[in-house]
VOMARLO-671305 format. One record per residue (C-alpha): residue number from 0; x, z, y. Coordinates in nm, 3 decimals. Layout:
   i      xx      zz      yy
 NUM       X       Z       Y
...
//
This chain:
   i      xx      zz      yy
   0  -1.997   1.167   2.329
   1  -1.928   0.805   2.336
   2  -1.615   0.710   2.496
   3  -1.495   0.326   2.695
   4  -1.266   0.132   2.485
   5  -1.048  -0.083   2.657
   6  -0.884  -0.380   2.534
   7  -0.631  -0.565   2.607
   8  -0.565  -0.915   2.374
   9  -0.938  -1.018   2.319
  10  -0.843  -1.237   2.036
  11  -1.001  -1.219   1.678
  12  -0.849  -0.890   1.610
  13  -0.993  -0.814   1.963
  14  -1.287  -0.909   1.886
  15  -1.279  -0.715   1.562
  16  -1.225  -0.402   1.742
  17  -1.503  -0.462   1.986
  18  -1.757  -0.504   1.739
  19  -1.668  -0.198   1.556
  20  -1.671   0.009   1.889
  21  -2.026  -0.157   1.988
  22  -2.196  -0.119   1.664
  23  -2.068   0.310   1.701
  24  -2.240   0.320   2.036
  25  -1.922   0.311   2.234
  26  -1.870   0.096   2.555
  27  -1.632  -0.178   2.568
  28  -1.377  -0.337   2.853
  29  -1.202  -0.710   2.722
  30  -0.923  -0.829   2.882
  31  -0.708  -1.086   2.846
  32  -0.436  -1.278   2.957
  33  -0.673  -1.586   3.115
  34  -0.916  -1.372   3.272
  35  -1.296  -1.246   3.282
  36  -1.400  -1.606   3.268
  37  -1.280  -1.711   2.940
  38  -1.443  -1.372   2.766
  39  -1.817  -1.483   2.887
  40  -1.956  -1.578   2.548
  41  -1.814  -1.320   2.340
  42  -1.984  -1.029   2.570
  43  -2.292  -1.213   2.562
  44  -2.274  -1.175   2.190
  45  -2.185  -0.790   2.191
  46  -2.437  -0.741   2.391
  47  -2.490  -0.425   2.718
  48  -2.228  -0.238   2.581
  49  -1.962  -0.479   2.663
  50  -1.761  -0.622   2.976
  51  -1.530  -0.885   3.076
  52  -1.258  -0.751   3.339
  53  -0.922  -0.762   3.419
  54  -0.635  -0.620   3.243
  55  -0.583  -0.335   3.515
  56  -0.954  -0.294   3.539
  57  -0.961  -0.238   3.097
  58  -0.716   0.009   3.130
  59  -0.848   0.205   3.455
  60  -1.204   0.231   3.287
  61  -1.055   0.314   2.868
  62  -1.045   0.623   2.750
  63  -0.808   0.439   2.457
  64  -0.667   0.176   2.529
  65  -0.666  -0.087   2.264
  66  -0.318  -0.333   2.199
  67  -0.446  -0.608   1.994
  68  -0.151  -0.825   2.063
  69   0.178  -0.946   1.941
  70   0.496  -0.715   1.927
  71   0.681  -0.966   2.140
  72   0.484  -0.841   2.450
  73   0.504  -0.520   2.461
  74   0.739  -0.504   2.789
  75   0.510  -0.728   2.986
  76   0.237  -0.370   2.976
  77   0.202  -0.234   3.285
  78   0.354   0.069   3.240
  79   0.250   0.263   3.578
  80  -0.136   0.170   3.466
  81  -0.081   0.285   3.127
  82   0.023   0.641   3.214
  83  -0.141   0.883   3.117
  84  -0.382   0.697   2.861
  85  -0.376   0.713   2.497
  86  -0.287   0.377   2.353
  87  -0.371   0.275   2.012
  88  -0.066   0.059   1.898
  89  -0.181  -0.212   1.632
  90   0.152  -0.470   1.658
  91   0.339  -0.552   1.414
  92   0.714  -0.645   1.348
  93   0.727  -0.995   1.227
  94   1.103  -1.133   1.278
  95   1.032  -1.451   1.177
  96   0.871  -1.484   1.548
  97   1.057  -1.278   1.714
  98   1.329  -1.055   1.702
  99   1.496  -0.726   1.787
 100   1.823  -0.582   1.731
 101   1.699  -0.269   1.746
 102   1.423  -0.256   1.487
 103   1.610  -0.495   1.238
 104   1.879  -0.192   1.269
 105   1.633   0.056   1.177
 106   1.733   0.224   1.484
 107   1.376   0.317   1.558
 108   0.989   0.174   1.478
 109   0.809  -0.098   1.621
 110   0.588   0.178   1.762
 111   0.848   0.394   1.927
 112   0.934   0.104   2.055
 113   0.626   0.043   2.212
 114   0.609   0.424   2.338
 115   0.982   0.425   2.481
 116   0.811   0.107   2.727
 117   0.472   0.346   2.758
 118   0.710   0.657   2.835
 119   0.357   0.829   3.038
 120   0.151   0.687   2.732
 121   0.018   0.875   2.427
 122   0.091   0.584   2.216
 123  -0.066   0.627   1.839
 124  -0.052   0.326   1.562
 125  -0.336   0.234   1.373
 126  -0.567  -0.030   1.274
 127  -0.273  -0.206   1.274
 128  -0.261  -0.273   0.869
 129  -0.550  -0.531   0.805
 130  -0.660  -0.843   0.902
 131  -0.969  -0.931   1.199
 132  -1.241  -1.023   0.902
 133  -1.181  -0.720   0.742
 134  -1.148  -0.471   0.959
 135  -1.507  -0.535   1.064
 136  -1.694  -0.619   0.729
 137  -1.544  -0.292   0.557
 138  -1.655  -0.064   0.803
 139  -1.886   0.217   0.629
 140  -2.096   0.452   0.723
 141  -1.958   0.829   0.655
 142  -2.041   0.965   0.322
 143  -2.059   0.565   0.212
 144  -1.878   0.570  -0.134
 145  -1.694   0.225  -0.053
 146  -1.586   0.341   0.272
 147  -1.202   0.326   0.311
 148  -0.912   0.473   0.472
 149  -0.661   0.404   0.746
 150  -0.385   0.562   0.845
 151  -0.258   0.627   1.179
 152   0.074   0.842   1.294
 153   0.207   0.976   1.664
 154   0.369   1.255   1.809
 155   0.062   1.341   2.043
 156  -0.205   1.569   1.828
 157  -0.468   1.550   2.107
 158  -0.399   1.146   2.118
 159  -0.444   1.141   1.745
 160  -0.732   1.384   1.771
 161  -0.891   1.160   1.985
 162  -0.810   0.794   1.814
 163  -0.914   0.990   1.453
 164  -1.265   1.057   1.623
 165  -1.307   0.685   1.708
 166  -1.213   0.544   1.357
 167  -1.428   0.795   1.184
 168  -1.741   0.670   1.400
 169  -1.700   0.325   1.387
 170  -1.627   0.342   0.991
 171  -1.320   0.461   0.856
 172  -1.154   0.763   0.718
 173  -0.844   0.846   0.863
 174  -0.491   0.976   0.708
 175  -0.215   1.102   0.916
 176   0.150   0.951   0.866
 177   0.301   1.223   1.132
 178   0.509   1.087   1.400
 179   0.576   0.770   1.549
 180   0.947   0.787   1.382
 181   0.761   0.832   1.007
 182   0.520   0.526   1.121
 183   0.784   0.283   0.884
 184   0.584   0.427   0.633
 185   0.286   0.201   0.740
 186   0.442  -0.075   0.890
 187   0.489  -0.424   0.691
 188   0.648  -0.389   0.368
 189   0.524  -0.083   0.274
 190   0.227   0.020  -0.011
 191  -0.030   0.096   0.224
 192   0.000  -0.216   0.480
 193  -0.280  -0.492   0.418
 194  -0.245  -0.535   0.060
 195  -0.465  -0.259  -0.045
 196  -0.761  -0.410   0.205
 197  -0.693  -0.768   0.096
 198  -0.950  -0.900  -0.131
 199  -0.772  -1.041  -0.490
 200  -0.855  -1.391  -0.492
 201  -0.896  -1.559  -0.848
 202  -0.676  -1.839  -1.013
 203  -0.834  -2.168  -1.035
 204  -0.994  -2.212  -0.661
 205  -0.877  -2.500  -0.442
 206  -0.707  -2.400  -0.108
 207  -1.075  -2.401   0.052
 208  -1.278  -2.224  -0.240
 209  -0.946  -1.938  -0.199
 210  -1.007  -1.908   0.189
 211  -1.371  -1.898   0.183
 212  -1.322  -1.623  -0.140
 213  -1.101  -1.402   0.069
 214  -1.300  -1.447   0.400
 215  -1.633  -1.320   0.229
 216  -1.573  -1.084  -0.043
 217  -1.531  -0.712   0.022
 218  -1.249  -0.466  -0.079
 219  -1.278  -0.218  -0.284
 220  -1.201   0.121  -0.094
 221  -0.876   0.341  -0.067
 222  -0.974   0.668  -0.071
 223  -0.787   0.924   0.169
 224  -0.600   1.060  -0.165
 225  -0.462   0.722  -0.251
 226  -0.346   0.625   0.109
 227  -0.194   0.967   0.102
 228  -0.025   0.910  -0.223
 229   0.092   0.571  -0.101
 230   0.245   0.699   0.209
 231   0.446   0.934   0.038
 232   0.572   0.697  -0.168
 233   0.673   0.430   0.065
 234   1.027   0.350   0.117
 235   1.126   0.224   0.415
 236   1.167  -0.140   0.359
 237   1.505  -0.354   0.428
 238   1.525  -0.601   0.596
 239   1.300  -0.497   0.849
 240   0.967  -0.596   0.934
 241   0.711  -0.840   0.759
 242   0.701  -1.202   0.618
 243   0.430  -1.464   0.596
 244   0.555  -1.511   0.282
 245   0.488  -1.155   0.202
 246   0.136  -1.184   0.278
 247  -0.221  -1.260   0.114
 248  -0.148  -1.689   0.085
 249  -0.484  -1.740   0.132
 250  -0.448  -1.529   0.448
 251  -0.171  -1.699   0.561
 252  -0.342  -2.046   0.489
 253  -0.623  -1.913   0.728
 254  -0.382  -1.779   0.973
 255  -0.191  -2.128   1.071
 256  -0.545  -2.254   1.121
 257  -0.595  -2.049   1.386
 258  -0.251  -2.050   1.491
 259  -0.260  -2.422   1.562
 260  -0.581  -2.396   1.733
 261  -0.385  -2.137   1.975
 262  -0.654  -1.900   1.923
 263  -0.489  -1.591   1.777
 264  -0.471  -1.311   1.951
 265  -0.531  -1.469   2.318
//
């Protein structure tokens, strides 16, 4: 049975995430933070499946609730709205804009974090480890020998039952890290976060030839036995949290674009 997917950030990973649910057969709820308005064109291009609405009215009609947004505001959720609903987590710990004492500590992950704010929430991380372009064009059918792997980790097994189902039908296998306390193994730093679904991008391009390289050519996949293997292996990294300078340059090059053009995860 199809299920509602809110979201709430309907930015280019938004966006991302949309597609993917349309394309399974799944309906779809945008919000954002400027309102129904300013999400008219990209419904229009997801077609029936898909509607604008409020941020309470995403979360009232999702049966996951989608957090395509940056770390920094997670306490601005509404909390009472969010009870009860199982939230997939995809922020990410980047101190370079914006900090926390607690995570640089190690004290807990950027996804307890999250779930001590959601304390009624069935908060799971995942699709959390890639960038927008990707997460759409590597989608694969089931049985699809490039199709790859994500993984995903929370202390609810029906929440992670249910956020498994939806990543297997829009196009992914799925690995389990555990809990939300052993999610450091998939957070920045670590061998399974965005590398591995990163295109390599020859020597020799200019800065354009390298973004338009990475933007269009595929990824060869990570089977579930190599994301396993690379969870296992990770070690949890220090200092705490991820770099720009630790990422894909041709990424990053792409990334300040759209940065500057304040369109990033609106």
């Amino acid at each position: 049975m199809a299920s509602t997917i809110g979201i709430i950030g309907s930015g280019l990973v938004g966006g991302s995430v949309a597609r993917l649910a349309v394309a399974a057969g799944h309906n779809v709820v945008l919000s954002n933070s400027r309102g129904p308005e300013s999400l008219t064109e990209l419904v229009q291009e997801l077609g029936p499946l898909a509607r604008a609405a409020t941020v309470d009215e995403a979360i009232a009609a999702g049966d996951i609730i989608a957090l395509p947004v940056p770390l920094a505001s997670f306490e601005a959720l509404p909390t009472d709205k969010l009870a009860g609903k199982v939230v997939l987590d995809q922020t990410n710990y980047y101190p370079e804009f914006w900090r926390n004492a607690e995570l640089d500590a190690g004290r807990l992950t950027s996804s307890e974090l999250v779930q001590r704010h959601l304390k009624d929430s069935l908060v799971v991380k995942g699709l959390h480890n890639l960038d927008w372009n990707h997460m759409y064009s590597n989608a694969r059918p089931k049985g699809d020998p490039d199709r790859t792997t994500m993984p995903i980790a929370g202390d609810d097994a029906t929440a992670k039952h249910a956020v498994t189902r939806f990543l297997e039908a829009v196009g992914y296998d799925v690995v389990d890290t555990g809990s939300l306390a052993e999610s450091w193994r998939i957070e920045p730093g670590t061998p399974l976060y965005f590398w591995p679904y990163a295109p390599a991008v020859p020597d020799g391009l200019s800065a354009d030839e390298e973004k338009r390289h990475y933007l269009e050519h595929p990824v060869p996949p990570v089977s579930p036995q190599t994301a396993r293997q690379m969870i296992d292996r990770a070690k949890r990294p220090s200092p705490v949290g991820g770099t720009l300078a630790g990422m894909p340059p041709a990424h990053v090059a792409i990334f300040m674009e759209l940065a500057s053009a304040n369109t990033v995860n609106k």
